[in-house]
Structure formats: structure tokens, C-alpha cells
N, C-alpha and C positions, 0 to 999 in steps of 0.2 A: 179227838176221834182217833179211832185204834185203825191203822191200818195193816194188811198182810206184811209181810216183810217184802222190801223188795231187793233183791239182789242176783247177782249173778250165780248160773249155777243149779238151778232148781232141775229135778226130773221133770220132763215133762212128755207128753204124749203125742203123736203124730198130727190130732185132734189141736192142741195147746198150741204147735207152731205154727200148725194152718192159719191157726186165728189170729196168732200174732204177727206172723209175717203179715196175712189179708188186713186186718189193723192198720198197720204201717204203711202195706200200699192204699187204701180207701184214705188214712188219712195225709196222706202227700200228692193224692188225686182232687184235695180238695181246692187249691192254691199253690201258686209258687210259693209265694211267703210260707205257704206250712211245710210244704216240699224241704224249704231254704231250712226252718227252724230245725224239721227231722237231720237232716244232715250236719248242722251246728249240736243240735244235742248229740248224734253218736261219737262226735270228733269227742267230745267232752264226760261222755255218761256209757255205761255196761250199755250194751244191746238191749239187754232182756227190759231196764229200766226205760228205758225209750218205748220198745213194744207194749211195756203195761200203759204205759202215760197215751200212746197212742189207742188201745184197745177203749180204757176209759172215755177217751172223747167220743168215740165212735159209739160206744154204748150209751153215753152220753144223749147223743144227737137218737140216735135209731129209737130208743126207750120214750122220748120227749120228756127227759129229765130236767129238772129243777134245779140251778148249779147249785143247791143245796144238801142234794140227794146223793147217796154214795153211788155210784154203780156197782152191778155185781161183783163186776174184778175185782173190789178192794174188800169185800164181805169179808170174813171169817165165821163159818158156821159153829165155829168151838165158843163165839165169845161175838153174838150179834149186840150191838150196844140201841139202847133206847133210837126209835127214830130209822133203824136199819132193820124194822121188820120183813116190809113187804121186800125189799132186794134180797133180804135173807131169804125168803120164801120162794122169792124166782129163782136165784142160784142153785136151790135145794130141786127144785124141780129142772133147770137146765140139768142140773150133776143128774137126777134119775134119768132123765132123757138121753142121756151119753152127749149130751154138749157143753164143749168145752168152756169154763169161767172164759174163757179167752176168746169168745168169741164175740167178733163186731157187732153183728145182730142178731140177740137170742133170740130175739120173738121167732123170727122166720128160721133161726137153726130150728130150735124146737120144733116147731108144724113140720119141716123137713125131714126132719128125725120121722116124728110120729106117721109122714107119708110112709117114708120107706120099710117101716116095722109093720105097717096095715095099708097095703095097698087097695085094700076095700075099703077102708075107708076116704080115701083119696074118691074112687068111683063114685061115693054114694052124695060126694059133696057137690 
């Protein structure tokens, strides 16, 4: 299974850190023990490699993923491999919605997005 690359370094967006720092704190909010491992991974691993691994569970857990299923963060829309349709599909529409891959929970990034671009629609629900 193909995944993004993950390394240090990447441009990223205001968007992209929010999510990934909020990642990292939802996943250290979850446990000490998870708290303990984030802190053993950064002494050892790039930041950025930590924040993806941490955005994953969380997408993970928020989506009610199947530990089968890739999450969005590791998509690549150039190169969707068999099995990675519908995450390629939701990625494709978080990215139209201006929410970032890196977010903890797309479903509710999304509706949030789409409040704040149609406040009427927000009213009529």
C-alpha cells in the first residue's frame, strides 16, 4: 500500500498546523500512556512524522474506521490504489471544502466549513 511521503519539511498551511498540532493534542488527551508514547516518538522521529501518525488515529477513531481502511491523511489523489476509493473521495471533497488532509475530524471540519460559507443554511437546519 502506497503511502504520501512522510518527512520533514513539507509547506504547509495555517489550516495543516492547526490540524496537526490539534491531532497531537486530542491524541495525548486521550491517555497517559498515549501522552507518554507522543513524547518517546518525538525524542526519536521528525515532528511532522509524529503529527501525521497522530492526525491518522484520530481520523481513525472520528471516521469509525476499520483498522483496514487508510485514512484520509495517507490518500494520494494522483495515484488512489484499489480499496482507497471512498477515502479518496472524501479527501477530494474535504480539499474542495478548504479542509485541511490534516484534519482530526473531517466530517465536522466540513459541515463547519460549509456553516460558515452559507449561514443560511446553518438557519434553515
Amino acid at each position: 500500500m502506497k503511502r504520501i511521503e512522510v518527512h520533514d519539511g513539507p509547506e504547509l498551511s495555517d489550516a495543516d498546523m492547526r490540524g496537526l498540532q490539534d491531532s497531537l493534542t486530542l491524541y495525548r488527551a486521550t491517555s497517559k500512556a498515549r501522552s507518554d508514547q507522543i513524547d518517546t516518538f518525538l525524542a526519536e522521529r521528525p515532528w511532522y512524522d509524529v503529527a501525521v501518525a497522530a492526525v491518522a488515529a484520530c481520523q481513525t477513531k472520528s471516521l469509525g474506521l476499520k483498522p483496514w481502511i487508510v485514512p484520509p491523511v495517507y490518500i494520494d489523489l494522483d495515484d488512489v490504489e484499489p480499496g482507497q476509493e471512498v477515502m479518496g473521495r472524501l479527501l477530494a471533497r474535504m480539499l474542495a471544502a478548504n479542509v485541511s488532509r490534516y484534519s482530526p475530524d473531517p466530517m465536522t471540519a466540513r459541515r463547519s466549513s460549509w456553516s460558515e460559507e452559507s449561514p443560511q443554511l446553518n438557519q434553515s437546519v
